[in-house]
C-alpha positions as CSV (number, residue, x, y, z in Angstrom):
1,X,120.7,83.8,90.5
2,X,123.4,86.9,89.8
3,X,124.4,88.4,93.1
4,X,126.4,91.8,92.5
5,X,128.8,92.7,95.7
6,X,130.8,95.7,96.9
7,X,133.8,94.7,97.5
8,X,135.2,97.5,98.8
9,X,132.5,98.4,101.3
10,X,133.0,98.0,104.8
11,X,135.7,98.1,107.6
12,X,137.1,94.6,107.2
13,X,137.0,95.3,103.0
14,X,138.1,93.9,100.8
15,X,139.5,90.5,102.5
16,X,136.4,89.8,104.8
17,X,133.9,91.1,102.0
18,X,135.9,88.4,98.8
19,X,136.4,85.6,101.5
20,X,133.0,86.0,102.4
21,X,131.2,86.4,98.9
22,X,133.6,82.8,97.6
23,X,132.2,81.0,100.2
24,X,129.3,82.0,99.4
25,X,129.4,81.5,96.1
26,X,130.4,77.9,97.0
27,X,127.6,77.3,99.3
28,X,125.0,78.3,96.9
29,X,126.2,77.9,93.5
30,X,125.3,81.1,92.4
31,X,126.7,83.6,90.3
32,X,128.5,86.3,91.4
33,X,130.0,89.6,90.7
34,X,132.4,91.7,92.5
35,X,132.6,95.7,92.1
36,X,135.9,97.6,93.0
37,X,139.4,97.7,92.0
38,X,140.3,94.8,90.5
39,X,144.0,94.4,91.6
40,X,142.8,94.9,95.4
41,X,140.2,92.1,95.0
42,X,142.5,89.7,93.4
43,X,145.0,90.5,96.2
44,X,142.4,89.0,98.9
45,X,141.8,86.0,96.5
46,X,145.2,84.7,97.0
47,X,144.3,85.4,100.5
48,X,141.7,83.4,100.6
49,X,144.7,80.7,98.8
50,X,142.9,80.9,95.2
51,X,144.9,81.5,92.4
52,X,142.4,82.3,90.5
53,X,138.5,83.2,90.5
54,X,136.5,80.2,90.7
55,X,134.0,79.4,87.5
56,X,131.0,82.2,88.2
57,X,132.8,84.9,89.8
58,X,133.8,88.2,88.1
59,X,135.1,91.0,89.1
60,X,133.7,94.6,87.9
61,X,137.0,97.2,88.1
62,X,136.1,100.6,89.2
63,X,138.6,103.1,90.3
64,X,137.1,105.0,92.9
65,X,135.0,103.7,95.9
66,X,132.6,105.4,98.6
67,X,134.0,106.3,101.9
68,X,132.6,106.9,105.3
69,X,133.5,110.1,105.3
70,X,131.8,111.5,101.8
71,X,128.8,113.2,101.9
72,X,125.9,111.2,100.5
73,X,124.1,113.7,99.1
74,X,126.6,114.2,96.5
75,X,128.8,111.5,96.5
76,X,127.2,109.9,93.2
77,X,127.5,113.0,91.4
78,X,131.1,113.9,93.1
79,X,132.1,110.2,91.8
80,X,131.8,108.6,89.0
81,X,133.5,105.0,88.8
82,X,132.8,103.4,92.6
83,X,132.4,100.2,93.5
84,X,128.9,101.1,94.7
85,X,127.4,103.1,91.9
86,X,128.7,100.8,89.5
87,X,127.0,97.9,91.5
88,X,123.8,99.5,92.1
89,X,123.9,100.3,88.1
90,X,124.3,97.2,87.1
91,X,121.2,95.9,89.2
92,X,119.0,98.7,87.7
93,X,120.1,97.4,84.2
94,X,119.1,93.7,85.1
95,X,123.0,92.8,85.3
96,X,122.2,91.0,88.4
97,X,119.1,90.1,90.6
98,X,120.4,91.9,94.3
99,X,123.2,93.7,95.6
100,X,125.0,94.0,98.7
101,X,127.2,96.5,100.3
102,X,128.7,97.0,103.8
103,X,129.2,100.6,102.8
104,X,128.4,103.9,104.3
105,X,124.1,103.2,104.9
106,X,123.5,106.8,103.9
107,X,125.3,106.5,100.6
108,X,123.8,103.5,99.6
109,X,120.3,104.4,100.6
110,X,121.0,107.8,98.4
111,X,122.5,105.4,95.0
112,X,119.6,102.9,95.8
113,X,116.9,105.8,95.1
114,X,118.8,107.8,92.7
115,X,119.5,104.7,90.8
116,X,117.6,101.9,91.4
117,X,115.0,104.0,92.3
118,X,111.9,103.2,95.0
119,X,108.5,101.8,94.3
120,X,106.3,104.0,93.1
121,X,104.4,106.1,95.8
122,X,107.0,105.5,98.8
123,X,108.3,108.2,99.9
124,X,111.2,107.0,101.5
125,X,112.7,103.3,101.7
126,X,113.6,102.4,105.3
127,X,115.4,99.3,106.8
128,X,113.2,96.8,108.5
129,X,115.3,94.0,110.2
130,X,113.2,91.3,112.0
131,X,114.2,91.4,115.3
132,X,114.5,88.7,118.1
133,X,111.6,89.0,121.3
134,X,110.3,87.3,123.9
135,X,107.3,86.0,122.5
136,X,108.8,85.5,118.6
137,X,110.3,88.1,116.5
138,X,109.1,91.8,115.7
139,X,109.7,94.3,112.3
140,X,112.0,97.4,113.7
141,X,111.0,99.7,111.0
142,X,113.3,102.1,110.8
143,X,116.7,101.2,111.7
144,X,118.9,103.5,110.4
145,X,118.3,104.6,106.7
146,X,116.7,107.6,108.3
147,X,117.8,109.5,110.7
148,X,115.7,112.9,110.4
149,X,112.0,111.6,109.6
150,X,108.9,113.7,109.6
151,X,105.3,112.0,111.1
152,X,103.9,111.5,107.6
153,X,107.2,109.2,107.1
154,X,106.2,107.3,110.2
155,X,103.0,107.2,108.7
156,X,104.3,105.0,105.6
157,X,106.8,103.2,108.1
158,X,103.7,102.0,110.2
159,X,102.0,100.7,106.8
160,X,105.4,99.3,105.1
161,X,106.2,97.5,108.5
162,X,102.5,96.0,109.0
163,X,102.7,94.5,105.2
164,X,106.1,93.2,105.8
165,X,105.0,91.2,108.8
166,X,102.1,90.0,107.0
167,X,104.6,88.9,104.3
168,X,107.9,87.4,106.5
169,X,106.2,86.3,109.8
170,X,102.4,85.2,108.5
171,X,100.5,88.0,110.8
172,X,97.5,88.4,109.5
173,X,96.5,91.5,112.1
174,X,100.0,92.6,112.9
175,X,100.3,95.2,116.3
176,X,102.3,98.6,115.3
177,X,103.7,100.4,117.9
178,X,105.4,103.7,118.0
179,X,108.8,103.8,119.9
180,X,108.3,106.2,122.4
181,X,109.4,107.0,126.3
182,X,106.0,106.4,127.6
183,X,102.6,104.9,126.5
184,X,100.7,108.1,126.8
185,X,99.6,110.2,123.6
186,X,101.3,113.3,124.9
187,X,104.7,111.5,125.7
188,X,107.8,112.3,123.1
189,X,109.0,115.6,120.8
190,X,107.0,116.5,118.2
191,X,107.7,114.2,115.9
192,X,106.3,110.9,118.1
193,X,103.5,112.9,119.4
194,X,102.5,114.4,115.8
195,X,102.8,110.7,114.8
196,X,101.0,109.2,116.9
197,X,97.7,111.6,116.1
198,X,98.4,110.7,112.1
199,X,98.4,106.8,113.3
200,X,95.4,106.8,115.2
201,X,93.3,107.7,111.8
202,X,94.8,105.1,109.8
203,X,92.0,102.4,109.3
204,X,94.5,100.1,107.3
205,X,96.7,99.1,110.2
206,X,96.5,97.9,113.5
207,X,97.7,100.6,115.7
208,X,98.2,99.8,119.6
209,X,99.7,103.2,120.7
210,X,103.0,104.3,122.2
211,X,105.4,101.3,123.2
212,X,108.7,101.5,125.8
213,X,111.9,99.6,124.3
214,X,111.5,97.5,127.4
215,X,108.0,96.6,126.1
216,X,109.2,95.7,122.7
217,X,111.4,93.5,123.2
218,X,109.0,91.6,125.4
219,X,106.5,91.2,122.2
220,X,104.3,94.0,123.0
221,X,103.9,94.2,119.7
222,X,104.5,92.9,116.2
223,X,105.6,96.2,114.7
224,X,108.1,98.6,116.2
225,X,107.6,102.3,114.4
226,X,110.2,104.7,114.2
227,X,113.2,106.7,113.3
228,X,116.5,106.0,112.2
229,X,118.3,107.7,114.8
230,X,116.1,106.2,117.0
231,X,115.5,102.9,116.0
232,X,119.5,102.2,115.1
233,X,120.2,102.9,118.6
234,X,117.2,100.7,120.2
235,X,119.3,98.0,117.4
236,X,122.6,98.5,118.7
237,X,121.8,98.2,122.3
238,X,120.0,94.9,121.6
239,X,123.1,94.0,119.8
240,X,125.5,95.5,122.8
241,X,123.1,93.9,125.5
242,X,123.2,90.5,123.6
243,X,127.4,90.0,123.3
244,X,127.4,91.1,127.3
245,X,125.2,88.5,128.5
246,X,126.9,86.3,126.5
247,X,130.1,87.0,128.1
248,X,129.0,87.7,131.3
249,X,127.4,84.5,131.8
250,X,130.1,82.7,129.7
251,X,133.0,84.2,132.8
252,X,130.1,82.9,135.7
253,X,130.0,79.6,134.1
254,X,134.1,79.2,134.0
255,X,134.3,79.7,138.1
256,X,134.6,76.2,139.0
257,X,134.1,72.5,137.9
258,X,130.4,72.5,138.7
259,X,129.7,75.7,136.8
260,X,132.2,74.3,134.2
261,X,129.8,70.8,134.5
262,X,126.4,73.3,134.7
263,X,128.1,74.9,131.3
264,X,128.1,71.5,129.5
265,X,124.1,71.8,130.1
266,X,123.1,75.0,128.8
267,X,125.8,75.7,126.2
268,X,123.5,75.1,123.6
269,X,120.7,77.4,124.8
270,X,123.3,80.2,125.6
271,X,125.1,80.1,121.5
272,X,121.8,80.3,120.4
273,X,120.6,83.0,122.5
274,X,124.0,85.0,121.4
275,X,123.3,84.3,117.5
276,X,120.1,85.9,117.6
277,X,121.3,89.2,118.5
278,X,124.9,88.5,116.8
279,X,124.6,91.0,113.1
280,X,126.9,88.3,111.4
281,X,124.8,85.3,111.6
282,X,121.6,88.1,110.3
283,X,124.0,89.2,107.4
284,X,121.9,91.9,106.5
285,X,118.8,93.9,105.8
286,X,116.9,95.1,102.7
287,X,115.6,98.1,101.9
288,X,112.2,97.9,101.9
289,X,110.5,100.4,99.5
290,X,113.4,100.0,97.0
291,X,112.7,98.7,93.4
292,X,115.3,96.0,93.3
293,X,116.4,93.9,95.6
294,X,119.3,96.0,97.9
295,X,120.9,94.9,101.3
296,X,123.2,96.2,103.7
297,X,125.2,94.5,105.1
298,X,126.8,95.7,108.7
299,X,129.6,98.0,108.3
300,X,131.9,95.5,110.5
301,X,130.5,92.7,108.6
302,X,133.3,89.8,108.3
303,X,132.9,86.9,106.0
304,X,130.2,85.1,107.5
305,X,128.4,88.5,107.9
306,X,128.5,88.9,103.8
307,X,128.1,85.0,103.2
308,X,124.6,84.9,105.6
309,X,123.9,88.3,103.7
310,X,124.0,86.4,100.4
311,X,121.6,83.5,101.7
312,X,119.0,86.4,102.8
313,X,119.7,88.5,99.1
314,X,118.5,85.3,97.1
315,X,116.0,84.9,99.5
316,X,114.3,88.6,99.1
317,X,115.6,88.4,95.9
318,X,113.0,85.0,94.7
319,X,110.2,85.9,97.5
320,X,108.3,88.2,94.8
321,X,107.6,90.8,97.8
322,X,109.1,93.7,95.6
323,X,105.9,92.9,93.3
324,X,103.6,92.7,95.9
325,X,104.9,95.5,97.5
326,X,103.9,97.6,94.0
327,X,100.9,96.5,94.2
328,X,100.3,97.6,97.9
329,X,101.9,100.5,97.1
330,X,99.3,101.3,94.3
331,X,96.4,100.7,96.6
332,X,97.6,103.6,99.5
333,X,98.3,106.0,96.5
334,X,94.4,105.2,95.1
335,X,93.3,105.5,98.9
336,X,95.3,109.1,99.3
């Protein structure tokens, strides 16, 4: 296994993104390759107190890199030499088996379909994290690769998000939902309510309707449908919501000694309440309806961020669902 990384994607890059990928590369004795400008990555290897690369790292120099604030419509064409392109290159040529960046989401989504390209007959690849509920875990399909969506895109969200729950969670009827502010039909702009008539004719999935935030994260459902803007928002909250609880709860439980003793208890319980919702222990998510395996990592991802990232990479990477995805891909396009 070849994992390619960018190193200089990301706030905390290129220090958190190196330490992060040699750990890693300890952990899971893979191979590993690091795009971006090679003085700047050997400076955070001394950092990390190496005074060298370790046997299966290398480093890919590139002169340029992709900032927050280009545009990524034209960011490919505007640069040639950046740590991303050249990564996402390399794992269209076969130089590696998945990439990761912490880099601006739009830009990579762009490189990932100019370059890598998506699976044939998906309109547009979307982020699909599985996300902590009450009852289990749900697919929040999209979560930020698009933030402007029409309802045929929904559409393909619904059916990408029901196979990938079949695939990662073992669902063998999974519930889709559309993120709304109501259960009724007529609820939402025109996008959700336009939606929601396209869903309700699809044979292929099972559809429940409109679903509240509040709803979703209770397990009203298996599949949570919607846009980017939307559905990185609903993320972020959850994220927010998780870190304040955490702390909230952790102040209560330092009043006295017997919350102090009380703390002792449930400890446990409360760290790994915290992890589910923290973005460094996920790592990452792919891009589901991308032809090679492609994950982004947080942008404020720190070393364990990019070193969990690199466990779920391999993982995508062997689990075949690319493939699988071609083929269920190829049986919507015969159906339409």
């Amino acid at each position: 296994m070849k994992i390619i990384i960018d190193a200089m994607g990301g706030d905390h890059a290129p220090l958190e993104i190196v330490k992060g990928a040699l750990s890693g590369q300890q952990r899971l004795g893979v191979e590993l390759v690091l795009t971006g400008h090679e003085s700047a990555i050997m400076d955070a290897v001394r950092a990390c107190g190496m005074d060298a690369l370790p046997a299966g790292v290398t480093i890919r120099h590139t002169a340029e890199e992709v900032s927050m604030h280009d545009d990524p419509a034209t960011v490919f064409r505007k640069k040639k030499d950046t740590s991303m392109g050249v990564g996402l290159t390399m794992l269209k040529n076969g130089e590696g088996d998945a990439f990761i960046s912490a880099g601006s989401t739009g830009a990579l989504l762009t490189g990932a379909t100019l370059i890598t390209k998506r699976v044939r007959g998906i309109r547009r690849a979307a982020m699909a994290p599985l996300i902590p509920t009450t009852t289990g875990k749900a697919v929040l399909i999209d979560c930020g690769a698009n933030a402007e969506c029409t309802a045929e895109y929904l559409v393909q969200f619904a059916h990408l998000g029901s196979f990938y729950a079949k695939s990662m969670l073992g669902l063998e009827n999974p519930r889709v939902g559309l993120l709304n502010i109501g259960t009724e039909p007529e609820k939402g702009t025109d996008l959700q309510r336009a939606a929601y008539g396209l869903l309700q004719q699809e044979q292929d999935i099972n559809f429940i309707g409109n679903i509240e935030a509040k709803e979703a994260v209770k397990g009203g459902c298996d599949v949570i449908v919607c846009d980017g803007f939307s559905g990185n928002v609903f993320l972020k909250t959850m994220e927010g919501v998780g870190s304040f609880a955490g702390s909230a709860l952790k102040g209560i439980f330092k009043k006295n000694l017997l919350t102090k003793l009380a703390a002792l208890a449930v400890m446990p319980g409360l760290n790994a309440f915290r992890a589910m919702l923290d973005p460094n222990k996920v790592g990452g998510t792919a891009f589901i309806g991308v032809a090679k395996p492609v994950i982004k990592a947080h942008g404020s991802s720190n070393a364990e961020a990019i070193e969990n990232a690199m466990v779920q990479a391999g993982s995508f990477a062997e689990s075949g669902f690319i493939q699988q995805m071609e083929q269920y891909a190829a049986t919507l396009n015969g159906r339409e």
